[in-house]
Biopython code that builds the backbone (N, CA, C, O; Angstrom):
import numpy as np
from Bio.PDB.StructureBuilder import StructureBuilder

atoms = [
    (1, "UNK", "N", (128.051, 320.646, -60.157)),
    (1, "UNK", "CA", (129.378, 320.583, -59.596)),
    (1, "UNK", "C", (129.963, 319.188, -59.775)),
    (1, "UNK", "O", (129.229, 318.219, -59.578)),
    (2, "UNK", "N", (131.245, 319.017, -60.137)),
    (2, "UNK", "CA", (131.754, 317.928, -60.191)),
    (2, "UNK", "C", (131.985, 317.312, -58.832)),
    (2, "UNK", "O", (132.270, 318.045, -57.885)),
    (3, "UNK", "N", (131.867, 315.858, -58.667)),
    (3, "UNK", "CA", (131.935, 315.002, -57.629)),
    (3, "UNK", "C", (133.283, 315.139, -56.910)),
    (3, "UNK", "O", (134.252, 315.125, -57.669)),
    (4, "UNK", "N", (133.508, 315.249, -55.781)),
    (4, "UNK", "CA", (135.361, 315.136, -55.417)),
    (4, "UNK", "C", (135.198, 314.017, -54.746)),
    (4, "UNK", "O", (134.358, 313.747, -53.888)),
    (5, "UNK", "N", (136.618, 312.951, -55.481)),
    (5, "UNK", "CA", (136.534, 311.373, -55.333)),
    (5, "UNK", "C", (137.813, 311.821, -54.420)),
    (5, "UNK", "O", (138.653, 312.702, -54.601)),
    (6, "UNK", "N", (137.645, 310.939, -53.444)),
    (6, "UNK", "CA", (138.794, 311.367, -52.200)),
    (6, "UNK", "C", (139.833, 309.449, -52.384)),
    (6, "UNK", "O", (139.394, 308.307, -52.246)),
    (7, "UNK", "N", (141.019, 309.873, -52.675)),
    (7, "UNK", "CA", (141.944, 309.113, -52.663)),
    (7, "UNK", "C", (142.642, 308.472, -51.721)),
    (7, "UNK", "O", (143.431, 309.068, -50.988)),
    (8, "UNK", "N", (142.421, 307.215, -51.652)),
    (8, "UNK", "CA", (143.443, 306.399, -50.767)),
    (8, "UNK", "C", (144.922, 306.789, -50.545)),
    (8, "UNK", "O", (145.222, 307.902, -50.979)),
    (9, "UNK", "N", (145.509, 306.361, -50.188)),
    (9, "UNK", "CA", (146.628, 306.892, -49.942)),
    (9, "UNK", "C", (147.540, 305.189, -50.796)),
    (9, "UNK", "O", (147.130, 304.119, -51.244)),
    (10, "UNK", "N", (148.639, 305.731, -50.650)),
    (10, "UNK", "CA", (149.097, 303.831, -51.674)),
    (10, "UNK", "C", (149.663, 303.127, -50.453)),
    (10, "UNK", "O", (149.808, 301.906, -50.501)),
    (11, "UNK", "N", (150.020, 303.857, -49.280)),
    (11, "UNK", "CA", (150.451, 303.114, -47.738)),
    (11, "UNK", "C", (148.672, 302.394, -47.488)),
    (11, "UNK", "O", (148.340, 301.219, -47.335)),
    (12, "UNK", "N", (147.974, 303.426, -47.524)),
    (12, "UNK", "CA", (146.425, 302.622, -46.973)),
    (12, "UNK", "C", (146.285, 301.545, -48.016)),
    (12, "UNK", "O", (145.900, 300.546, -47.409)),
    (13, "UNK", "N", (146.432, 301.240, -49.456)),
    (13, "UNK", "CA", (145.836, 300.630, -50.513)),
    (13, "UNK", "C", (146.780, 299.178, -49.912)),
    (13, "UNK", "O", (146.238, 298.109, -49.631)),
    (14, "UNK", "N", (148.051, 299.406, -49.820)),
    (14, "UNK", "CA", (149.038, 298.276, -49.472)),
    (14, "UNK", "C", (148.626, 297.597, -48.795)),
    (14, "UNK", "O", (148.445, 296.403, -49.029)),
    (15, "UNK", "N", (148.297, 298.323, -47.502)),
    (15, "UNK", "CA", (148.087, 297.865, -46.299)),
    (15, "UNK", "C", (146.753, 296.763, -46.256)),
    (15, "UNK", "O", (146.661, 295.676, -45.685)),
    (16, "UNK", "N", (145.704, 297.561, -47.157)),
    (16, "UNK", "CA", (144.585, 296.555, -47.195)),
    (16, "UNK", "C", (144.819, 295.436, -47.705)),
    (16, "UNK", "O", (144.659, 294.471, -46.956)),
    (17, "UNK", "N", (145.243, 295.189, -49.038)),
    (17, "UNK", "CA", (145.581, 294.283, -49.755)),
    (17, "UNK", "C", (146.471, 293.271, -49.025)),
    (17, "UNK", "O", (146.248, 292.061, -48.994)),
    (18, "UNK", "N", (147.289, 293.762, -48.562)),
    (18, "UNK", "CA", (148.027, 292.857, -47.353)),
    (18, "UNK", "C", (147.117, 292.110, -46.068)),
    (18, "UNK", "O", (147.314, 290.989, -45.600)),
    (19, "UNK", "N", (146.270, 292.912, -45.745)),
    (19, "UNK", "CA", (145.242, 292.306, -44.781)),
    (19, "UNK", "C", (144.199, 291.235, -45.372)),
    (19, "UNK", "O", (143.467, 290.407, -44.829)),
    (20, "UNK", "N", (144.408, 291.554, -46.565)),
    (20, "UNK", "CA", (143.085, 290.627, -47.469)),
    (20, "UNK", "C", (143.424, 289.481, -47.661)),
    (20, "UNK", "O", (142.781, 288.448, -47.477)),
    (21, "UNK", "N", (145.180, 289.733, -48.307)),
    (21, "UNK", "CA", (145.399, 288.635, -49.013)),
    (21, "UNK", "C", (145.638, 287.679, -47.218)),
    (21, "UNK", "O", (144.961, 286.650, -47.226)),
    (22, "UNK", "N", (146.294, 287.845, -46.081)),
    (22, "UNK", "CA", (146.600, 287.076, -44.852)),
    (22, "UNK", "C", (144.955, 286.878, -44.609)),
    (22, "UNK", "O", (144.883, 285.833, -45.256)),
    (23, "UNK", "N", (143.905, 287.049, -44.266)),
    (23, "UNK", "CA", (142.194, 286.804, -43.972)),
    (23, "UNK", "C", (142.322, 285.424, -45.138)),
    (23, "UNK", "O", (142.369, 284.219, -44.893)),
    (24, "UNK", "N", (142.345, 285.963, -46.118)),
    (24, "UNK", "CA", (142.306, 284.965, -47.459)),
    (24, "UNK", "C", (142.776, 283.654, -46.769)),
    (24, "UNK", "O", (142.034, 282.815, -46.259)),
    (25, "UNK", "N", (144.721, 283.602, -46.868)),
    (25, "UNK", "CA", (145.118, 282.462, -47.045)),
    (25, "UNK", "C", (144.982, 281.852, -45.579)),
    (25, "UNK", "O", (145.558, 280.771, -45.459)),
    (26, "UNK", "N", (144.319, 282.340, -44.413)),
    (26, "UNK", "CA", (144.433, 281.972, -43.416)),
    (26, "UNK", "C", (143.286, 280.691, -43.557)),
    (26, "UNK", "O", (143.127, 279.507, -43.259)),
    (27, "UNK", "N", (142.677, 281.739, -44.178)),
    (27, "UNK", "CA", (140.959, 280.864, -44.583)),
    (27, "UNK", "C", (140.976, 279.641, -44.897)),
    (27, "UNK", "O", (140.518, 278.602, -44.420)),
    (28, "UNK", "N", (141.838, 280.055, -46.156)),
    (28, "UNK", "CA", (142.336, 278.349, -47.091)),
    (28, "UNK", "C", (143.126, 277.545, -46.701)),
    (28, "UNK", "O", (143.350, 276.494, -47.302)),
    (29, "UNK", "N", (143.748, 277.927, -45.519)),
    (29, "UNK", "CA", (144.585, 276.974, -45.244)),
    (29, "UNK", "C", (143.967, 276.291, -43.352)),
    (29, "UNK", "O", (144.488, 275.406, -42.673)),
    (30, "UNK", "N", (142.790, 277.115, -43.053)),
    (30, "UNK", "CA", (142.008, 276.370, -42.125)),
    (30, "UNK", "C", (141.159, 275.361, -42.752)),
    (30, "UNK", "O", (140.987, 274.247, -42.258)),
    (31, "UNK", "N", (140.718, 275.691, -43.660)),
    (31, "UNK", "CA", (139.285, 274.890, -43.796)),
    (31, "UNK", "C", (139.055, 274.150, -45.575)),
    (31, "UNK", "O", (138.165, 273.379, -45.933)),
    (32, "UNK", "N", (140.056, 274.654, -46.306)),
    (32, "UNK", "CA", (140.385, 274.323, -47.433)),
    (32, "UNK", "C", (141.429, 273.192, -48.317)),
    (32, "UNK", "O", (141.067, 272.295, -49.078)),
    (33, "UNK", "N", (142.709, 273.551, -47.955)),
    (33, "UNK", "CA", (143.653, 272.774, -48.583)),
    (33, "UNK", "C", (145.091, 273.085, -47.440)),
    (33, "UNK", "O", (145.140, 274.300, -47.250)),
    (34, "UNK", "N", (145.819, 272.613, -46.940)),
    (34, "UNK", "CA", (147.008, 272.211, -46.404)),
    (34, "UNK", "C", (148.261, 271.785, -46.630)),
    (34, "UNK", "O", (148.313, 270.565, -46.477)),
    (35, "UNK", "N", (149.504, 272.353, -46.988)),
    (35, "UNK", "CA", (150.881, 272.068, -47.416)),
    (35, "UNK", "C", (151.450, 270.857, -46.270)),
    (35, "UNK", "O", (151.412, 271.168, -45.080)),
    (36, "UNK", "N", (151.985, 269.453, -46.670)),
    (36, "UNK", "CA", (152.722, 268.883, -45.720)),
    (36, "UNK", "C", (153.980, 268.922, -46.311)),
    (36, "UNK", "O", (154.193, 269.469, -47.393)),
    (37, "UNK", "N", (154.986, 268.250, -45.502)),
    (37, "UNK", "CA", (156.262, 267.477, -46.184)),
    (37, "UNK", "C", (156.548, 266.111, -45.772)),
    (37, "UNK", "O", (156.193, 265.997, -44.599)),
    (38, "UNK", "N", (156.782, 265.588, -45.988)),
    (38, "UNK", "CA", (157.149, 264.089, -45.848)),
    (38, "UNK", "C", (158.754, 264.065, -44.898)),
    (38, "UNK", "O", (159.818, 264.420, -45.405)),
    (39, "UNK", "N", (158.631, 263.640, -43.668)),
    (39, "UNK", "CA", (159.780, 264.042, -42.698)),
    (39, "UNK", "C", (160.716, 262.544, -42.517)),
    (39, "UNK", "O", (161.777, 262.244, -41.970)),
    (40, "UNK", "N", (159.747, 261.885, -43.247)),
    (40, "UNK", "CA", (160.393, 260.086, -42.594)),
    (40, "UNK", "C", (160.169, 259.201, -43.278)),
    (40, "UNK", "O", (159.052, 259.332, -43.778)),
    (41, "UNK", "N", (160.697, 258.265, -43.602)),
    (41, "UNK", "CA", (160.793, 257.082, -44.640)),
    (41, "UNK", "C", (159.231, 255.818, -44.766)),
    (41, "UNK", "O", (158.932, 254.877, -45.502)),
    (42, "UNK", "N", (158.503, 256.635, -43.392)),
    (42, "UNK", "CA", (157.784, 255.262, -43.066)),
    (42, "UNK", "C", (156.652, 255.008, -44.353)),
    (42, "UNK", "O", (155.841, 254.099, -44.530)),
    (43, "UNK", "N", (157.000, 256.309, -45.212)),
    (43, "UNK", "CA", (155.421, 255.654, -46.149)),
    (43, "UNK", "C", (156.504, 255.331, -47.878)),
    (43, "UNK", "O", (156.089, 255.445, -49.031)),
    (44, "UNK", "N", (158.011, 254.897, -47.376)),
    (44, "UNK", "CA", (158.506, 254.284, -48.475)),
    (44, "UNK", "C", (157.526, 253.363, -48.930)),
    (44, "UNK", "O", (156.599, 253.001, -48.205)),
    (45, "UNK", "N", (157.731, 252.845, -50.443)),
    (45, "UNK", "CA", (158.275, 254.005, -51.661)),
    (45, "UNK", "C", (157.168, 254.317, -51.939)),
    (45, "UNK", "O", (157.069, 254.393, -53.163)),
    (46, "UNK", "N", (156.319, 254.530, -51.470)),
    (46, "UNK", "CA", (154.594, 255.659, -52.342)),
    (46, "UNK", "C", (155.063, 256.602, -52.151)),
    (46, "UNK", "O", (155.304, 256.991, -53.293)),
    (47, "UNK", "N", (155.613, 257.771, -51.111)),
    (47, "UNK", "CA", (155.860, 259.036, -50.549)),
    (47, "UNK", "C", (157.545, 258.648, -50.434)),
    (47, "UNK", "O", (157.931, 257.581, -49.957)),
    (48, "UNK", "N", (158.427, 259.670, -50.938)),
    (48, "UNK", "CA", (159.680, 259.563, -50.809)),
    (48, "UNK", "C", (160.102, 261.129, -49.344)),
    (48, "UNK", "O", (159.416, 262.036, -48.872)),
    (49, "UNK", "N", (161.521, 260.675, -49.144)),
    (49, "UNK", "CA", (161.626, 261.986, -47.611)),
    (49, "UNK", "C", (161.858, 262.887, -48.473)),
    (49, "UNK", "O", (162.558, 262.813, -49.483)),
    (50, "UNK", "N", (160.969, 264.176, -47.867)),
    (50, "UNK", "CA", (161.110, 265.396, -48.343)),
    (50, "UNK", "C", (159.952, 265.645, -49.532)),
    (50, "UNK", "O", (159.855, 266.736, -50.094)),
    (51, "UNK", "N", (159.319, 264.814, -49.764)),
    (51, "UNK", "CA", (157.807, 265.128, -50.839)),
    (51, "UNK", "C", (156.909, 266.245, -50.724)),
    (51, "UNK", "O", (157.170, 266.994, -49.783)),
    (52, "UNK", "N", (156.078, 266.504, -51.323)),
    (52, "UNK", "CA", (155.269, 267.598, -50.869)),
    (52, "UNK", "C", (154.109, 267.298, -50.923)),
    (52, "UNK", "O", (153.877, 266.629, -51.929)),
    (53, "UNK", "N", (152.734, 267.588, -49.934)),
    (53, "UNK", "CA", (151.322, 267.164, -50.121)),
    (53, "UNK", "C", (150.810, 267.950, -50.027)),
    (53, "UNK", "O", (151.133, 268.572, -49.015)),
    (54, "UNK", "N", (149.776, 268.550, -50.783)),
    (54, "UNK", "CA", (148.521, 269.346, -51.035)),
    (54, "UNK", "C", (147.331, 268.592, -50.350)),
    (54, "UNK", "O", (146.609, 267.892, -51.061)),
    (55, "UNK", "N", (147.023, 268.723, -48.648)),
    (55, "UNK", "CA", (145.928, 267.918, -48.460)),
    (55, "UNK", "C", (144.266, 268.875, -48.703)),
    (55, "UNK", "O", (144.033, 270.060, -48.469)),
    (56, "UNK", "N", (143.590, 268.076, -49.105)),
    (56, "UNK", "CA", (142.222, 268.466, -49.512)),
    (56, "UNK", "C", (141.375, 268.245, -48.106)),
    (56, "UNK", "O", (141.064, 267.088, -47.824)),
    (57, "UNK", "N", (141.034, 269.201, -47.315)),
    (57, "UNK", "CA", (140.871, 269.332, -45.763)),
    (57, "UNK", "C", (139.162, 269.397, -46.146)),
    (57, "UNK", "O", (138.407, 269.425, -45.174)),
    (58, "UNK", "N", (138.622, 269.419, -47.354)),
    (58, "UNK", "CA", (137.464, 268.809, -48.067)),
    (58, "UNK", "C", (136.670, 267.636, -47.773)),
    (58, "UNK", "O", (135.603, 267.602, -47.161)),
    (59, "UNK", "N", (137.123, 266.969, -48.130)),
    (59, "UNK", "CA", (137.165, 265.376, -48.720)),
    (59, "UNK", "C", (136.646, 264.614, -47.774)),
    (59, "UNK", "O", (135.897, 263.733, -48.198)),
    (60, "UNK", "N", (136.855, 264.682, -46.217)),
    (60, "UNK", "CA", (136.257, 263.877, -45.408)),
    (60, "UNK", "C", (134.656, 264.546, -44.851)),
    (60, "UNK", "O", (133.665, 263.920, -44.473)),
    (61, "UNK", "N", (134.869, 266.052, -44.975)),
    (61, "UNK", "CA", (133.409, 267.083, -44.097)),
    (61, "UNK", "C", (134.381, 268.490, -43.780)),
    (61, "UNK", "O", (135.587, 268.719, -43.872)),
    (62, "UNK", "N", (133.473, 269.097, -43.461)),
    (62, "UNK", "CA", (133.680, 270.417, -43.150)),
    (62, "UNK", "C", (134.180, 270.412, -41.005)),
    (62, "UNK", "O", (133.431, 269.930, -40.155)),
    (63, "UNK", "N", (135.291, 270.944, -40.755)),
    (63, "UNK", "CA", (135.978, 270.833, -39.427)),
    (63, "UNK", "C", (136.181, 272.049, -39.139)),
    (63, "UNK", "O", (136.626, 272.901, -39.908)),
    (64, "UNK", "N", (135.872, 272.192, -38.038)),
    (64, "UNK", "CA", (136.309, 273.630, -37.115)),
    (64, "UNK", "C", (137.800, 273.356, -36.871)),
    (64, "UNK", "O", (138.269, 272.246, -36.620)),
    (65, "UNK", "N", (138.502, 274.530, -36.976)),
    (65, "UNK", "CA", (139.926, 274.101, -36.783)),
    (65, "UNK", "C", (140.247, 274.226, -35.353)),
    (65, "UNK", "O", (139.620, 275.064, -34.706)),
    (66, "UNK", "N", (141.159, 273.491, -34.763)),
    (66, "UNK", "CA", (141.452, 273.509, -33.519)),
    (66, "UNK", "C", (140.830, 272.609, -32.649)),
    (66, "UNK", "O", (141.408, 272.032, -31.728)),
    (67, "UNK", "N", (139.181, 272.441, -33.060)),
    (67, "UNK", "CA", (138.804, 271.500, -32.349)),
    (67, "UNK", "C", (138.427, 270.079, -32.940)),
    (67, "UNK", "O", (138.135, 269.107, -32.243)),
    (68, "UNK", "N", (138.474, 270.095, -34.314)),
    (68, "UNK", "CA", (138.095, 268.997, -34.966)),
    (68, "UNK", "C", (136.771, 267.909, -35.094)),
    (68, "UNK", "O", (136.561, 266.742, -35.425)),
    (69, "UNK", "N", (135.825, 269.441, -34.462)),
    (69, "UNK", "CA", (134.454, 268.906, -34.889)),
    (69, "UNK", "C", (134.070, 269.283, -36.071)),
    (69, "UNK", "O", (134.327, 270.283, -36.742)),
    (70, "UNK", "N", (133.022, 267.791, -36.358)),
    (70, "UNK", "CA", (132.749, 267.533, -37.947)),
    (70, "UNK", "C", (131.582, 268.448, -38.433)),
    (70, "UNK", "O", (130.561, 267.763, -38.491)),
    (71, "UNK", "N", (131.411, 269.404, -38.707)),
    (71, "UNK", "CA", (130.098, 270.113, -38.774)),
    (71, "UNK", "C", (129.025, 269.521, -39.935)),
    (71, "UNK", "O", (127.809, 269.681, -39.832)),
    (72, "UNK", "N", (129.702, 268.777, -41.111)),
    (72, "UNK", "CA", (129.115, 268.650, -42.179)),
    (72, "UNK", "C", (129.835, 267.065, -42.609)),
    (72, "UNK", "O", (130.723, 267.194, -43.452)),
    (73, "UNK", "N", (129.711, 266.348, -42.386)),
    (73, "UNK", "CA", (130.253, 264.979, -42.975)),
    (73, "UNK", "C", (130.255, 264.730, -44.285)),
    (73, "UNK", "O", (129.122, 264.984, -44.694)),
    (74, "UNK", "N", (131.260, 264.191, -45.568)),
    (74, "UNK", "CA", (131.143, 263.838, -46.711)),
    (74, "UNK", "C", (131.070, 262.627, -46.759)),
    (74, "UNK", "O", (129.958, 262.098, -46.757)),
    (75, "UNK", "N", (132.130, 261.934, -46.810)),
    (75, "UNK", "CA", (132.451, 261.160, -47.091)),
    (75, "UNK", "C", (133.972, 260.256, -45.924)),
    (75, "UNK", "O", (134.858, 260.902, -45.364)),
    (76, "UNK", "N", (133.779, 258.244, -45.855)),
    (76, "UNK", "CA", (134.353, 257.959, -44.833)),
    (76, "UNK", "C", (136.364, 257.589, -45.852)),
    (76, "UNK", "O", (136.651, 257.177, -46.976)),
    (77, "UNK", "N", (136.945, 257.895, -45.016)),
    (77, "UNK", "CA", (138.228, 257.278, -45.664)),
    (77, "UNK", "C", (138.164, 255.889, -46.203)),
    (77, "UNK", "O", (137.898, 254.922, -45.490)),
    (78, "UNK", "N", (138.490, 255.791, -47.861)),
    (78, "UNK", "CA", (138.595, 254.610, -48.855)),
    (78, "UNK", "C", (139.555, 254.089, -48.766)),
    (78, "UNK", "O", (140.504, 254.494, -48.095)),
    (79, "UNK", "N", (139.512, 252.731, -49.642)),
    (79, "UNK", "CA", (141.506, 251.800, -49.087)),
    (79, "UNK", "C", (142.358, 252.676, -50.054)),
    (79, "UNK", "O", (141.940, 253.558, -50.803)),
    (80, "UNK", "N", (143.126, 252.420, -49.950)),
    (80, "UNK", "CA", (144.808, 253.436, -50.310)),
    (80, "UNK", "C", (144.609, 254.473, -50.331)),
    (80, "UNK", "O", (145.035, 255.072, -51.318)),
    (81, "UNK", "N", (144.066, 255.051, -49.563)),
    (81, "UNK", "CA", (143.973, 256.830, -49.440)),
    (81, "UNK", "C", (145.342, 257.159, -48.709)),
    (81, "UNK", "O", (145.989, 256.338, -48.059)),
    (82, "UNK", "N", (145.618, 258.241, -48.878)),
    (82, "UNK", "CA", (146.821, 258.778, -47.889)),
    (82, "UNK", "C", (145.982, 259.491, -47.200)),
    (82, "UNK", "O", (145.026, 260.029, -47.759)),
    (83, "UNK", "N", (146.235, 259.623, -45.696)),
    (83, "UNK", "CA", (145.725, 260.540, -44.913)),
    (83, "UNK", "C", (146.574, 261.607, -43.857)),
    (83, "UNK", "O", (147.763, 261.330, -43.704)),
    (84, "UNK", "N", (146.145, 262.574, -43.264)),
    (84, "UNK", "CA", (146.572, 263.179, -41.955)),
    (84, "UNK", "C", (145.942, 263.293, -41.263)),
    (84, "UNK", "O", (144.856, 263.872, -41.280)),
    (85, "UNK", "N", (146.611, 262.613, -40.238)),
    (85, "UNK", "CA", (146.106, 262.618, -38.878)),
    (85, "UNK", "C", (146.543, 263.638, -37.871)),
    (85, "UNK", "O", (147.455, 264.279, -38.394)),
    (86, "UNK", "N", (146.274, 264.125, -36.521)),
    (86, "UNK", "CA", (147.274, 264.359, -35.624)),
    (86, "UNK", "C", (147.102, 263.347, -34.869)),
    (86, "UNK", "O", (146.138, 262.584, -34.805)),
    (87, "UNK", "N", (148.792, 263.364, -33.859)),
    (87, "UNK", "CA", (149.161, 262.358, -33.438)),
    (87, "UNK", "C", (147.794, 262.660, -32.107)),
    (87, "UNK", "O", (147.494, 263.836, -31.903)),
    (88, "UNK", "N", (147.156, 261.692, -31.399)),
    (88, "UNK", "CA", (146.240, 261.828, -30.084)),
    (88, "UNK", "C", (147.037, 262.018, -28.905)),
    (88, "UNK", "O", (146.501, 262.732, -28.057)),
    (89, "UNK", "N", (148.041, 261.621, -28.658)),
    (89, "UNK", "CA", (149.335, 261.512, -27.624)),
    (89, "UNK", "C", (149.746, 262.819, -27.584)),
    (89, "UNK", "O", (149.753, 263.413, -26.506)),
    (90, "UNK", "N", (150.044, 263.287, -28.470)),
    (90, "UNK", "CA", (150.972, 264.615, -29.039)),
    (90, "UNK", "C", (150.143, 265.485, -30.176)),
    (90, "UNK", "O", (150.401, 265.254, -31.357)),
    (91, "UNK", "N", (149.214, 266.417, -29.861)),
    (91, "UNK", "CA", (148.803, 266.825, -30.872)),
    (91, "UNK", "C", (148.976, 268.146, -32.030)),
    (91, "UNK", "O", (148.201, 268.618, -32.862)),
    (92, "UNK", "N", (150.291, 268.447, -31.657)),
    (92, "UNK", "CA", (151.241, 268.885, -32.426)),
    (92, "UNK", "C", (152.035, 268.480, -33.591)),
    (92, "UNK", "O", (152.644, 269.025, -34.511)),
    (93, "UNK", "N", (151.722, 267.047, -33.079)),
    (93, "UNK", "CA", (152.145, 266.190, -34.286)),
    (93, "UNK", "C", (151.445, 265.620, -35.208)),
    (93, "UNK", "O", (150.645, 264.759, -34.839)),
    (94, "UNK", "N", (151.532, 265.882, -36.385)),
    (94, "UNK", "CA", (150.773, 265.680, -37.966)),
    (94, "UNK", "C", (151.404, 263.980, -38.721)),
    (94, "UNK", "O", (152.482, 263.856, -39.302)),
    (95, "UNK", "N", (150.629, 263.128, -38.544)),
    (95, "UNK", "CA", (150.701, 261.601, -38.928)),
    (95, "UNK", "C", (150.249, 261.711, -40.697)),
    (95, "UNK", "O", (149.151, 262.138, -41.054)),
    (96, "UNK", "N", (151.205, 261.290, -41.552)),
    (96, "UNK", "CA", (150.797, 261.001, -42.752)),
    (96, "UNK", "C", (150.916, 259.345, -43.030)),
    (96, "UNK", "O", (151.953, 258.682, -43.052)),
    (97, "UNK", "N", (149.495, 258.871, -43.240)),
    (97, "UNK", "CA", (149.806, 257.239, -43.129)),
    (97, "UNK", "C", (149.080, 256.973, -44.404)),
    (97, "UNK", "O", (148.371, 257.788, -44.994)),
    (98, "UNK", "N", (149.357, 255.618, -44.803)),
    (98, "UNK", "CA", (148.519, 255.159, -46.154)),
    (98, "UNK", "C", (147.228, 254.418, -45.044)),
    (98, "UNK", "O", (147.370, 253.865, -43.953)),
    (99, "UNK", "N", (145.841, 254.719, -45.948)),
    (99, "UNK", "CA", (144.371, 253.945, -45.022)),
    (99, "UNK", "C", (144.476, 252.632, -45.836)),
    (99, "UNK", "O", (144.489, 252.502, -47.061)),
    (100, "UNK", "N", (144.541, 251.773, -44.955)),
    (100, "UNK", "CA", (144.671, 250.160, -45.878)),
    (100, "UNK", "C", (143.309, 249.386, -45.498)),
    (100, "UNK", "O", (142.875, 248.544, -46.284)),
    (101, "UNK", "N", (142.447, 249.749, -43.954)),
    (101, "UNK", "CA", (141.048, 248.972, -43.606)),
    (101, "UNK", "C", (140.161, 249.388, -44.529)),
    (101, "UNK", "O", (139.974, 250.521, -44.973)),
    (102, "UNK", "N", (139.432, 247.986, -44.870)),
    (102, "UNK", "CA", (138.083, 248.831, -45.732)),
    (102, "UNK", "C", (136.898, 249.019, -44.320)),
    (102, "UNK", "O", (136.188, 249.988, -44.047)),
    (103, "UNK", "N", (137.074, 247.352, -43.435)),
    (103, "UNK", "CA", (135.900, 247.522, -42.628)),
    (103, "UNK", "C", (136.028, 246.519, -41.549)),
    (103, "UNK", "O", (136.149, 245.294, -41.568)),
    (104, "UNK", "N", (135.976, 247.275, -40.733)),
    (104, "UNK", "CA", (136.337, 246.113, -39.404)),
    (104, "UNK", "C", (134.936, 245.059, -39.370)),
    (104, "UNK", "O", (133.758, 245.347, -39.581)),
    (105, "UNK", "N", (135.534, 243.801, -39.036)),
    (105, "UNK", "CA", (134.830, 242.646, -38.859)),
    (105, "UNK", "C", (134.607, 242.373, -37.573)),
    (105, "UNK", "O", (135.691, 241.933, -37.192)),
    (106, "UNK", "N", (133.624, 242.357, -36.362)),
    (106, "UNK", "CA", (134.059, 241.999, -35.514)),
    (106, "UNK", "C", (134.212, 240.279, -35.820)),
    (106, "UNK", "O", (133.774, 239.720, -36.826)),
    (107, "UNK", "N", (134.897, 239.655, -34.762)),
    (107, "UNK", "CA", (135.686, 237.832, -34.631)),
    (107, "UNK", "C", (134.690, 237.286, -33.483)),
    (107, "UNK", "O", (134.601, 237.744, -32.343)),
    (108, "UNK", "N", (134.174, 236.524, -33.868)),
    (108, "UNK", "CA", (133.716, 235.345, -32.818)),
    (108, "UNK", "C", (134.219, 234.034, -32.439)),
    (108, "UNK", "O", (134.403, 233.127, -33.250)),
    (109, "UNK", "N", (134.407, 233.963, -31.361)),
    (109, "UNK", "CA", (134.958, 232.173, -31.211)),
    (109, "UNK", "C", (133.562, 231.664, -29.981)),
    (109, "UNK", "O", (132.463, 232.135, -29.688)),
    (110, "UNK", "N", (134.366, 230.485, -29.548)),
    (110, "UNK", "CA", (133.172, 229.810, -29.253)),
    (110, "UNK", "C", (132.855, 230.188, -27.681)),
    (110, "UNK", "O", (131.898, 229.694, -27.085)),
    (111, "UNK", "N", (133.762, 231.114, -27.087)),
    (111, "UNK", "CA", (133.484, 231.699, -25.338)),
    (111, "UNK", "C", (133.378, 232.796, -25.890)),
    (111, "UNK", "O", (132.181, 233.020, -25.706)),
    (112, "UNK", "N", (133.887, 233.911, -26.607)),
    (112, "UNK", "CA", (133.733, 235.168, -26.311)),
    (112, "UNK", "C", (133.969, 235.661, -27.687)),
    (112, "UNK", "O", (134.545, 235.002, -28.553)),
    (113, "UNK", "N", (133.331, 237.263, -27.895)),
    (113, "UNK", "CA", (133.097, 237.493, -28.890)),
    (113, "UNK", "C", (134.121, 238.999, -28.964)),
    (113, "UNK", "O", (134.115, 239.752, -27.990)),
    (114, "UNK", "N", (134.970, 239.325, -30.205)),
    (114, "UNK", "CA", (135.881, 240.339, -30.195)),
    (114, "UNK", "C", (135.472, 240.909, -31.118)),
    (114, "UNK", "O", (134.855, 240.341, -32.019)),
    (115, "UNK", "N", (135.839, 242.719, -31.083)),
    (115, "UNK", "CA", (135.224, 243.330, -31.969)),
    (115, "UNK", "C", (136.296, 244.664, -31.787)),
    (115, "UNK", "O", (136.153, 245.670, -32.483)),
]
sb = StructureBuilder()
sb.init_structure("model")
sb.init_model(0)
sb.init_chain("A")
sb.init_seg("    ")
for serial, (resi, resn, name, xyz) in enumerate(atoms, 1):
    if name == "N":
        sb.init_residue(resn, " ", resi, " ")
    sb.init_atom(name, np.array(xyz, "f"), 0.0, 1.0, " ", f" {name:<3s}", serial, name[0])
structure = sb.get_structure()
């Protein structure tokens, strides 16, 4: 007897594909890569207003989203990197700054020592 192959329907086929592709980009855009825009002049002229950034959410370790623990560490931010931050005050708010420290020094004088 021949096999009877039972057919999706093209509302069910849609529907999945639609669920796949939102699972997908939700994925990639938690734990993968990130769209910014450039809202403000402050990183004139490297970043002009209105730019676009592809951040690599890679590059520093692997982060749980939401809470911003490091599960897997790579690598520490290098000098002229661009980075994103959120703001700590406001954490709704997304900081794009240029990293200019290579390495804090602590300062000694001759009463007290700063670090």
């Amino acid at each position: 007897m021949g096999g009877v192959k039972s057919e999706k329907s093209v509302v069910r086929e849609y529907a999945e594909a639609i669920i796949i592709a939102i699972i997908l980009a939700l994925f990639i855009r938690s734990f993968i890569v990130q769209a910014f825009k450039i809202p403000s002049g402050s990183m004139l002229p490297t970043l002009q207003i209105g730019d676009h950034l592809l951040v690599n959410k890679f590059i520093y370790g692997v982060k749980m989203p939401k809470t911003g623990w490091i599960l897997i560490p790579w690598k520490d931010p290098q000098r002229d990197e661009i980075i994103v931050f959120r703001f700590p005050e406001d954490r709704a708010i997304d900081y794009i700054r240029g990293w200019l420290v290579l390495q804090v020094t602590p300062l000694k004088s001759k009463t007290s020592s700063f670090s």
